[in-house]
N, C-alpha and C positions, 0 to 999 in steps of 0.2 A: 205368206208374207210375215204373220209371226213369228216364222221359225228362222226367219233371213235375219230378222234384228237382231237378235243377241247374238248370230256369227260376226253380225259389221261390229256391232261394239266392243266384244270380243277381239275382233282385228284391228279394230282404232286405238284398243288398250296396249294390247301388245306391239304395235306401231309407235305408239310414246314412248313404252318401256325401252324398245332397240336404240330409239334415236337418245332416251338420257342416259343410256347404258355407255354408248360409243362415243357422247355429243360431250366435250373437254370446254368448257367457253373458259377464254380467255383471264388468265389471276389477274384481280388488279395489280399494277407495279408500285408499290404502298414507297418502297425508296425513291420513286419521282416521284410521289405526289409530297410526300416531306420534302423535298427541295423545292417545290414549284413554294410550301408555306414558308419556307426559310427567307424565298428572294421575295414574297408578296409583301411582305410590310419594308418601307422604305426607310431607311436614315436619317430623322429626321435634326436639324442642327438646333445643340441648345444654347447657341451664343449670338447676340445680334451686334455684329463690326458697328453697326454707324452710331454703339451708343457709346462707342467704345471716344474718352478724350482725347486719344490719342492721334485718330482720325477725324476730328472735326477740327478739318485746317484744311487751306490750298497748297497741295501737292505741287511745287514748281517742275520739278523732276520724279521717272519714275524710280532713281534711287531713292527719295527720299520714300516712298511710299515701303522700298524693300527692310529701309532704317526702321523706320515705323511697329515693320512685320517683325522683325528680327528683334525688336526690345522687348517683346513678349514670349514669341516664339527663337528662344536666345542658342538651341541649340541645330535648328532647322538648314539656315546654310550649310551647317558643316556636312549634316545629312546630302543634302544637295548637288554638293561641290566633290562629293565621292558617288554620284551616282552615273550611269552612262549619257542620261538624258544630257548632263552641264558638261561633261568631256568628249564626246563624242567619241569614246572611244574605251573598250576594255583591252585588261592583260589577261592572258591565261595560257593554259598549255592548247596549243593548236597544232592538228596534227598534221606532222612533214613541216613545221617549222620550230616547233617546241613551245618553250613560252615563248611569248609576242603579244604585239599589241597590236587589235584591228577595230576598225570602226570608219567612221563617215571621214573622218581624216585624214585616213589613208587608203580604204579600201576604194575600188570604183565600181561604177554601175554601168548600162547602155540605155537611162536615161539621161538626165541632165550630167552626167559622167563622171562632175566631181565636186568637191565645193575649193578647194583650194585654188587660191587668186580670185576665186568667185565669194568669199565668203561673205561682203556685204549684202548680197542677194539673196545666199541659201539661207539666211543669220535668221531672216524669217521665221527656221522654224527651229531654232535656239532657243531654249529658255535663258536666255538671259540677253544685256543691251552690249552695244556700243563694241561687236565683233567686225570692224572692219578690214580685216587683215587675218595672217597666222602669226600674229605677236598677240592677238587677245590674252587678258591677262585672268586666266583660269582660277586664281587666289583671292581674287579679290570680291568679297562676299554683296556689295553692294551692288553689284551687277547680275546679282541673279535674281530673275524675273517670277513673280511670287504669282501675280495676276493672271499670267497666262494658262497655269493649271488648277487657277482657284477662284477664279471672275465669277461670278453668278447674276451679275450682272447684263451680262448678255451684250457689254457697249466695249469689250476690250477686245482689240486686234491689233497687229503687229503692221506697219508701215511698209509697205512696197520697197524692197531696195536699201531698207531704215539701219541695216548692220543690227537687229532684232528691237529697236528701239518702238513703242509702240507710235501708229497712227495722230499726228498731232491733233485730233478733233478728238480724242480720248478725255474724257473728265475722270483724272484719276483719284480725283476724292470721291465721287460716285462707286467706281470702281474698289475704291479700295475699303470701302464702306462694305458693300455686299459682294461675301467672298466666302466660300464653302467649300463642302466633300465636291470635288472633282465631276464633271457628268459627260456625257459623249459629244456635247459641243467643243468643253476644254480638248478633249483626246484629237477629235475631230479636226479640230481648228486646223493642226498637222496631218496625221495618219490619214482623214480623209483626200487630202488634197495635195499629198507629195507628187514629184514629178513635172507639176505646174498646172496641175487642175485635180476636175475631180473624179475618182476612181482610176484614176492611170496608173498608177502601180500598182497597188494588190490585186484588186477585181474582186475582192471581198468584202472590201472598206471603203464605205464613200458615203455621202449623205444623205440618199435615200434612208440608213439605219436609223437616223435620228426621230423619222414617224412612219415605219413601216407595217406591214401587217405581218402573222405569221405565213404566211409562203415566202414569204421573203428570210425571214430569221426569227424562230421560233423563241432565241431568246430575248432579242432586242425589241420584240413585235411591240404598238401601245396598246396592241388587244390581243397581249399574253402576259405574261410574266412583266414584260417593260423592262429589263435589268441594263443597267448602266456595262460599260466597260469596267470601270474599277471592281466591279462585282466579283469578277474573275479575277482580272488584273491589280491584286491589293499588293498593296505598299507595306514594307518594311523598314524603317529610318528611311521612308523616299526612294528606295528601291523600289520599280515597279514590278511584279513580276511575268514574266514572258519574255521570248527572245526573236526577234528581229532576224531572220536568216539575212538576208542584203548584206546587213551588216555584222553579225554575231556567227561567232564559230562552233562554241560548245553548247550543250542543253544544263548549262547551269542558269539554276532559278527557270528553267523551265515549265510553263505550262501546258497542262495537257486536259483532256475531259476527264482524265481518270481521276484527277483531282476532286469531281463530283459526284461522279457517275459512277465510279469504281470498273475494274474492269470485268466485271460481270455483269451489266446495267439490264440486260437484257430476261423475260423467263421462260427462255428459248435457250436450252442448252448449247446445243448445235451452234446458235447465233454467237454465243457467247465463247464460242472452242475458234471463232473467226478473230477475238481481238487481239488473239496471242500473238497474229502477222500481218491483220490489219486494222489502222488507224480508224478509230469513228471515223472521223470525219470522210475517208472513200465510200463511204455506202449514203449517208447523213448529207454530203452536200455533191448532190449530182450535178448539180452547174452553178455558178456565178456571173458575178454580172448581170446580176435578175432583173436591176430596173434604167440604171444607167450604162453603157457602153464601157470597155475598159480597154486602153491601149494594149494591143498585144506585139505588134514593130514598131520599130522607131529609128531610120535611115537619114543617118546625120549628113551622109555621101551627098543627097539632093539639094541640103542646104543650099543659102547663098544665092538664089533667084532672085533676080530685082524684079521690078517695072518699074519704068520711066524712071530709072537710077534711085526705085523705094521697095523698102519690103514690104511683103504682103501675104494673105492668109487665104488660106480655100477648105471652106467650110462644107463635111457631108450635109444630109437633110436631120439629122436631131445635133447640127451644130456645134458638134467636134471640125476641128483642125484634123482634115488632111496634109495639107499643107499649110508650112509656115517658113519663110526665109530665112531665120533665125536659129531651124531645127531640124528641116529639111520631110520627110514624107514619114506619113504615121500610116497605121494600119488597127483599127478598134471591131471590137465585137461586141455583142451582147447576148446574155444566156449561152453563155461560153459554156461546152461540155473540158470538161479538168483531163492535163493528162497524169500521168501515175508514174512513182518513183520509189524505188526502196528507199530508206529514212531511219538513223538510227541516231537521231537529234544533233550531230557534229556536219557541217559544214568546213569547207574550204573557197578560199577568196583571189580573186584578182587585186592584188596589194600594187600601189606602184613602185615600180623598182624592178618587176618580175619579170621576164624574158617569155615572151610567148611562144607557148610547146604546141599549140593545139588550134585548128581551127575548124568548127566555130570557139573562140575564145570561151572557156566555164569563168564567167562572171563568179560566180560564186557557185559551186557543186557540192549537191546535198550526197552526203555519205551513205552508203550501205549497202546489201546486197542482197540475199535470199540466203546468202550460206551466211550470213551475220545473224544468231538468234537475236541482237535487239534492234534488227531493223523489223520496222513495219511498212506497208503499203500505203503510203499517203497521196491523195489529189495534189495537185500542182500546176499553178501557171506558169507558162513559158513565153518570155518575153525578150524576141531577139530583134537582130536589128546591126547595125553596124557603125563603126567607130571610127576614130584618127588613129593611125598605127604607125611608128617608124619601121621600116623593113630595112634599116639598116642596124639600129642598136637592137629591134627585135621586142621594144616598148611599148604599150600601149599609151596615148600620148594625153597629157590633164591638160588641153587648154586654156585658156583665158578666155574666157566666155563674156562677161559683164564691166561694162563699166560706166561711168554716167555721163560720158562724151566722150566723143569721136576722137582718134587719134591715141589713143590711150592702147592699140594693138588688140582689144575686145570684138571677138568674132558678131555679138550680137550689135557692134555700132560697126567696125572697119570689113567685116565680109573678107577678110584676108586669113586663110587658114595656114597659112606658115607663120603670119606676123601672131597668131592665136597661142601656134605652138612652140614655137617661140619663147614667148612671155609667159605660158602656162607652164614649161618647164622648167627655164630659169627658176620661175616662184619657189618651187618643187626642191631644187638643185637636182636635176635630172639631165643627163646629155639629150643633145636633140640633133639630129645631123645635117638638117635643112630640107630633109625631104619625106614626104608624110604620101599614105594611101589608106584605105578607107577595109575595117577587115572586120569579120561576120564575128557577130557575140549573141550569147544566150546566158538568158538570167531565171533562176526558179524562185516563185516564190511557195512558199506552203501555204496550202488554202484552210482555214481555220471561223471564219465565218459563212452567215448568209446560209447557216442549218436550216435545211427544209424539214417539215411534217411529216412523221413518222410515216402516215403513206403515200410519201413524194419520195422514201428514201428506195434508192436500190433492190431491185429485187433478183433472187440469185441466179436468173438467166442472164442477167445483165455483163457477170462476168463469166460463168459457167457454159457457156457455149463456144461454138465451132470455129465461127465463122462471125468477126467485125464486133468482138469481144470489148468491152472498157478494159480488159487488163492484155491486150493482143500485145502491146508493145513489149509487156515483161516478159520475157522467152528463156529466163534462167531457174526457170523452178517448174513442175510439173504440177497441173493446175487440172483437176478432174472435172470433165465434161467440154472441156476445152484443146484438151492434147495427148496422144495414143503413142503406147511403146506398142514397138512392133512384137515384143517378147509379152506383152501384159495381155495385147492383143489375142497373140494367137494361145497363150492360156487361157482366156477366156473359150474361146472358139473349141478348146479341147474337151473344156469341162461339159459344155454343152452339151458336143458330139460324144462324150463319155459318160452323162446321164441318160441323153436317149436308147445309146447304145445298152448300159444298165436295164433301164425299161425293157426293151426289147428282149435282153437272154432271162430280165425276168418272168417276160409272158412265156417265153417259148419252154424256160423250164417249169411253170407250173402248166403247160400244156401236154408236157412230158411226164411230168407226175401222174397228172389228169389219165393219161392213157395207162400208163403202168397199173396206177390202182383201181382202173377199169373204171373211174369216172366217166369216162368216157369211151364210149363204145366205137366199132369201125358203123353201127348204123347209122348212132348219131350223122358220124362223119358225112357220109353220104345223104342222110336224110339233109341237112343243114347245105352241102351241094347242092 
């Protein structure tokens, strides 16, 4: 028994020594943990509005509140009044039409479709009052709405229907008293809820963000980092920066993770030789939609159901509209798996005016390809669903959707979908030929939120295999572990059969040596028989 212990200790030494010789544990990644202390201390404000004399008075109006802002802050409108948020709309070079100018103006969607002849109702999520119409007057500095991106007050929201004019139960001297940096309520207030509720659009953005934990979004989480929207998306004279694909065509002023993260974030080589052609965010956000549902159809065609001569709604079991008469049949999910698109930050649009080449109609088509070196592989919601189309000018058609009584040719009060299209074109000046049918559209959006924990992200079977792959749909680039040339194939197959084959004339010639220099005998031979 003596002699046995010092072989086990022996063997237990040596046993540690193999496994720290070969055992690599893991670098810390010291450039996230300096970003996690960058976002941990918060902005705090060194200016208190309600001591300010300027604001201790009854606001009658909320221009008066913007007069207020603007005598201090005296160059801020003009910031404003050139940014996309107050025109709804950029110019640039866009490609296949040159320069032009696209945005919520002019471009359409196949959700609420458009805002033109509707814009008292969309005006909601305007920063600024009093857009009733397409005669708003874009110049005129008291009309733009200071509170909506600066409330901290928590009591400012915009009026139903109000042409962006806020909620008359609003106390805008409260309001305009405490008023700060931006936070994801302000963002929220819109971005969560476009479409006409909440998460219907993106499927990335919706109010769950605003007290989530990290499985849900590791940056927004309040038991992580906490980091606001602006964090990312900072302001330049009021420029925000990021771009809006729905509405936005080029990746100017665009944001990306690379902004923080760099694009070697990873200290995994390997990992890092993947972001040259794919996007964080494909590995980073494997689904969305993590805690509320998000529209993915929307079948304007079934509109227009009454009962008993009323409209009405039909609610699943977590209280989405399936149906509504007003909008016709939806279709929502949750924990939506993303699908995948090449992406080389340029977008193209459904503008009105444009003759339809293609069905299902590209709402807007995100550019790129696999022979493009600055596309990347990005996640993507896909959100189709179907629309009013003339099949004789070949148009897709802006109706009149809104009005605040009947008679007025508004599809959500008269249920008359020629007297809609109608009135929604004339607004437009757009032909219309009197006869309308209903035609299939799809809409991408980039999926950029709702970053799950680094071991909820992707792992590389996920795309690297055979058979019901996340990247199955991309079939224009050769993708290893996933797809076989038959020429790579059968070099393979040869190298094989031409190293056994190797093997083999090598036994047989040192077998032949063996015998020549009487290594080996004819006894052997037979004794060994």
């Amino acid at each position: 028994m003596k002699n046995i212990i010092p072989s086990v200790l022996l063997a237990i030494v040596l046993i540690i020594m193999v496994v720290h010789l070969f055992h690599r544990p893991e670098l810390p990644n010291l450039a996230q943990y300096q970003l996690r202390q960058a976002y941990s201390t918060k902005p705090a404000s060194r200016v208190d509005h309600a001591k300010f004399v300027e604001l201790q008075r009854v606001f009658q109006t909320p221009q008066d509140v913007t007069e207020a802002c603007i005598s201090c802050h005296n160059h801020s409108h003009t910031e404003i009044m050139a940014s996309n948020h107050w025109n709804w709309e950029r110019t640039s070079y866009i490609e296949g039409r040159g320069i032009d100018r696209v945005g919520k103006q002019n471009a359409l969607n196949n959700f609420c479709i458009g805002s033109n002849s509707n814009e008292q109702s969309c005006a909601v999520c305007h920063i600024g009052f009093g857009m009733t119409n397409n005669l708003f007057d874009f110049e005129n500095a008291r009309n733009v709405d200071c509170m909506v991106c600066h409330d901290q007050s928590e009591a400012y929201y915009k009026g139903t229907a109000m042409a962006g004019y806020p909620d008359r139960s609003v106390n805008l001297t409260e309001v305009a008293q405490h008023v700060g940096r931006p936070d994801n309520l302000n963002c929220g207030a819109c971005h969560f809820y476009g479409g006409g509720g909440n998460n219907v659009k993106h499927g990335d953005l919706e109010e769950a963000l605003l007290a989530c934990d990290r499985d849900v979004d590791v940056h927004m989480a309040a038991n992580g980092i906490n980091m606001t929207c602006v964090d990312c998306h900072e302001a330049t004279n009021h420029k925000m920066k990021g771009t809006l694909y729905s509405v936005s065509s080029t990746h100017v002023n665009r944001l990306t993770c690379d902004d923080c993260h760099t694009s070697t974030p990873h200290m995994n080589r390997m990992l890092n030789l993947h972001t040259a052609r794919v996007a964080c965010q494909t590995c980073h956000i494997p689904i969305y939609a993590k805690e509320n549902a998000t529209k993915m159809a929307w079948h304007w065609s079934d509109a227009g159901k009454l009962k008993d001569g009323k409209p009405f709604v039909i609610d699943d079991s977590l209280g989405n509209h399936v149906y509504a008469s007003i909008k016709g049949t939806f279709e929502w999910a949750i924990n939506v798996t993303p699908e995948y698109a090449w992406f080389n930050g340029h977008a193209t649009h459904y503008v009105l005016g444009d003759k339809v080449d293609t069905v299902p109609v590209q709402m807007n088509r995100l550019l790129g390809s696999a022979a493009d070196s600055e596309s990347k592989i990005f996640p993507v919601k896909v959100h189709r669903g179907d629309q009013p189309y003339d099949p004789n000018t070949k148009l897709l058609i802006q109706p009149k959707l809104w009005s605040a009584a009947k008679g007025d040719s508004a599809f959500w009060m008269d249920f008359d979908w020629n007297e809609a299209a109608m009135a929604g074109m004339a607004h437009v000046g757009l032909p219309y030929s009197g006869e309308y049918e209903f035609i299939s559209t799809e809409m991408y959006w980039p999926l950029n939120h709702m970053v799950s924990p680094k071991d909820q992200s992707l792992d590389c079977a996920a795309c690297h295999t055979r058979n019901n792959g996340r990247l199955a749909a991309l079939n224009d680039f050769y993708l290893p572990g996933r797809d076989r040339y038959a020429g790579l194939d059968m070099m393979g197959k040869l190298m094989v059969w031409a190293a056994l084959l190797g093997v083999l004339i090598h036994a047989l010639a040192r077998f032949v040596t063996a015998i020549k220099n009487k290594e080996i005998t004819s006894h052997d031979i037979d004794s060994n028989v």
